[in-house]
VMD Tcl script that draws the C-alpha trace (Angstrom):
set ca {
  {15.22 -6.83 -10.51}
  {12.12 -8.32 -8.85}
  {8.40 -7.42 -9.49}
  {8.30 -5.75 -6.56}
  {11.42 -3.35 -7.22}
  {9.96 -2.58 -10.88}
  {6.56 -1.72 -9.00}
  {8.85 0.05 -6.73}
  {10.16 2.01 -8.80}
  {7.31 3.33 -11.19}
  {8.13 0.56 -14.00}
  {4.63 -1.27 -13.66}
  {2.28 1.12 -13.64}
  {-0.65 -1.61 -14.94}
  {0.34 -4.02 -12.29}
  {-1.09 -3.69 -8.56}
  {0.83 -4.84 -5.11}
  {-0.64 -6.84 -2.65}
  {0.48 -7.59 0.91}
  {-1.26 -9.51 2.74}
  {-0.42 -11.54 6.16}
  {0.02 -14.82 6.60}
  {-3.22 -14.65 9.01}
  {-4.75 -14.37 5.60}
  {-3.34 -16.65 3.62}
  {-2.58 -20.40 3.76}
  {1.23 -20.61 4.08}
  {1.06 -23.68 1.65}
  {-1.51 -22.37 -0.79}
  {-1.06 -20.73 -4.04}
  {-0.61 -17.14 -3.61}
  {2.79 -17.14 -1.24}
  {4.83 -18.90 -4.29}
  {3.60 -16.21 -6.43}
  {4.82 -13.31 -4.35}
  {8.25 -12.43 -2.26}
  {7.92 -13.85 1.41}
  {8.66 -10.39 3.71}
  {8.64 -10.38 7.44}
  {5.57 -10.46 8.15}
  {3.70 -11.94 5.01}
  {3.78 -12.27 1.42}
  {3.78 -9.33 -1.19}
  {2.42 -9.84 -4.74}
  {2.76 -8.05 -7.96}
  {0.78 -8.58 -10.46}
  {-1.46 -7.45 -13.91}
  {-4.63 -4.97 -12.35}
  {-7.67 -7.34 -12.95}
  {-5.94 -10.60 -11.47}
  {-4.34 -8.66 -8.77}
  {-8.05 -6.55 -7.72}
  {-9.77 -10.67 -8.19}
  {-7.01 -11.75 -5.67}
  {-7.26 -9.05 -3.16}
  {-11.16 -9.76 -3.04}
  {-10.72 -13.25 -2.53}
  {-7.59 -12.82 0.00}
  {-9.71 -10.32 2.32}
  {-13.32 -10.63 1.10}
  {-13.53 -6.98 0.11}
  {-13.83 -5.13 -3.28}
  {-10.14 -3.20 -3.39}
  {-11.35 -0.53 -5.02}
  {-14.35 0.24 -2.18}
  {-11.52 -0.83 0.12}
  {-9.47 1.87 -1.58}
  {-12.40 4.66 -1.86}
  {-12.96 4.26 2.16}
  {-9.44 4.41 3.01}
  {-8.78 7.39 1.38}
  {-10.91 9.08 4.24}
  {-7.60 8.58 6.56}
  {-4.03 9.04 6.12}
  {-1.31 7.31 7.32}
  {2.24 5.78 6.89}
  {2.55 2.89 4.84}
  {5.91 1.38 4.70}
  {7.42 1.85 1.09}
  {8.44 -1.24 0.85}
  {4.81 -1.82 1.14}
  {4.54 -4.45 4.20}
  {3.32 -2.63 7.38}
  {2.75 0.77 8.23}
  {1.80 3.24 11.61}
  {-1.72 3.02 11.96}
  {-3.39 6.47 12.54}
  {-5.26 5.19 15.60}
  {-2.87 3.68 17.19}
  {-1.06 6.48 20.03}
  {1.38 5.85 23.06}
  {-1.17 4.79 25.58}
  {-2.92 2.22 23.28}
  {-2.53 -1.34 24.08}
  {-4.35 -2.80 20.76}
  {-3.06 -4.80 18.24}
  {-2.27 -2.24 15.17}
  {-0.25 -4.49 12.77}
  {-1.02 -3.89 9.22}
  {-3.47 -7.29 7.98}
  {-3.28 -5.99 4.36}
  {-2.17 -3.47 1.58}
  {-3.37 -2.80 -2.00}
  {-1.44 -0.30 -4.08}
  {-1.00 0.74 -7.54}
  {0.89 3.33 -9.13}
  {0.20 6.17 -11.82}
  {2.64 7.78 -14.75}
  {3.90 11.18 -14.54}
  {1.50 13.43 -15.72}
  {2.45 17.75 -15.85}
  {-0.93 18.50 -16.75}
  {-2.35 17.21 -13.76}
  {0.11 19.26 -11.47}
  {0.58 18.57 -7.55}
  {2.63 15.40 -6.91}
  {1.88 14.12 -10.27}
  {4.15 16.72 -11.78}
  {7.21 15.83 -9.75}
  {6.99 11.98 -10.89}
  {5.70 8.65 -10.58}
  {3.24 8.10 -7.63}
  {2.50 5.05 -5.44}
  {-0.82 5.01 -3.92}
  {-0.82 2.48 -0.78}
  {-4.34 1.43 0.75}
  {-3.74 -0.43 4.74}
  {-6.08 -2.03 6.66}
  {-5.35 -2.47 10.01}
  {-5.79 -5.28 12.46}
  {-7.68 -2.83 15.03}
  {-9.93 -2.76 12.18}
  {-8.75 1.30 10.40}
  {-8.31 1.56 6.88}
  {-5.43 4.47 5.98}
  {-3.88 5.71 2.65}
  {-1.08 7.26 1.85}
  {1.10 8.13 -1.86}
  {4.04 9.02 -2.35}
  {6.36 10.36 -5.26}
  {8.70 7.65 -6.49}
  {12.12 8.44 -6.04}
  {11.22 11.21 -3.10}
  {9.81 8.83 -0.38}
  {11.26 10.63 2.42}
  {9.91 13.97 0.75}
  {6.36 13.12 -0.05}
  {3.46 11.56 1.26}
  {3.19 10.62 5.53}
  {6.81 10.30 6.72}
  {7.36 7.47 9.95}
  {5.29 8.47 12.86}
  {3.51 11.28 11.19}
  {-0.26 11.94 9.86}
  {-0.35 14.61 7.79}
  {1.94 14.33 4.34}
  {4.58 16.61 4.05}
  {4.16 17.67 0.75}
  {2.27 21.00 0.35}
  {0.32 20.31 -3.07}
  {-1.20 17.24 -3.43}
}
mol new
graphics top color blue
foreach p $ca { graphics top sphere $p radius 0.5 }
foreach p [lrange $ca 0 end-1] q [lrange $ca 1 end] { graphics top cylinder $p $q radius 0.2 }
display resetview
């Protein structure tokens, strides 16, 4: 099993992903052999500190502050973590809204907490989009098609978050 499908599945919950496209990365650098080569980029898994260093040096920003600002939109984010539906992106927009980048990390089931937390471990995903939009969205491991934004929605479709 790869990084990614341990991350994928709640197993590395001190470990954050990183996609990023190959617009921001140098195909022959360092950071592509770390990572799996998807579609449309690279996506990385690896210990929290190292992982928040290379996100800020891949894109320039701080991922948390990315990640507090993002939070103020939701969206779909692909659970396999490389792309997602950009929330202002609609039918009669012509403008680029591929995903540039996506930090996520994950947190342990936790009862006490209650909401999605209770059901399982959850996935929080952090886009940026190439129109410039940041979106979130999280998800419960194991019920990705029950939680968080489902494919061309905006709202999630769990009730207690």
């Amino acid at each position: 099993m790869s990084k990614l499908d341990e991350f994928l599945a709640g197993e590395r919950h001190d470990d954050v992903a990183l996609f990023l496209t190959e617009a921001y990365l140098d195909s022959q650098g360092k950071l592509p052999k770390m990572g799996e080569t998807v579609e449309s980029g690279y996506v990385l898994v690896v210990p929290g500190d190292d992982g928040r260093r290379a996100f800020a040096s891949g894109t320039g920003m701080d991922a948390m502050e990315f990640a507090r600002g993002a939070m103020n939109e939701r969206g779909h984010v692909s659970r396999t973590l490389d792309g997602g539906e950009c929330p202002e992106a609609d039918a009669d927009d012509a403008g680029d809204h591929e995903v540039e980048f996506i930090f996520a990390f994950s947190e342990a089931q936790n009862e006490e907490v209650g909401g999605l937390y209770e059901r399982g471990e959850v996935v929080h995903a952090y886009a940026h989009c190439a129109c410039g939009a940041s979106y979130s969205d999280k998800w419960v491991v194991g019920e990705e098609t029950e939680t968080g934004v489902q494919p061309g929605g905006s709202e999630p479709v769990e009730g207690s978050e």
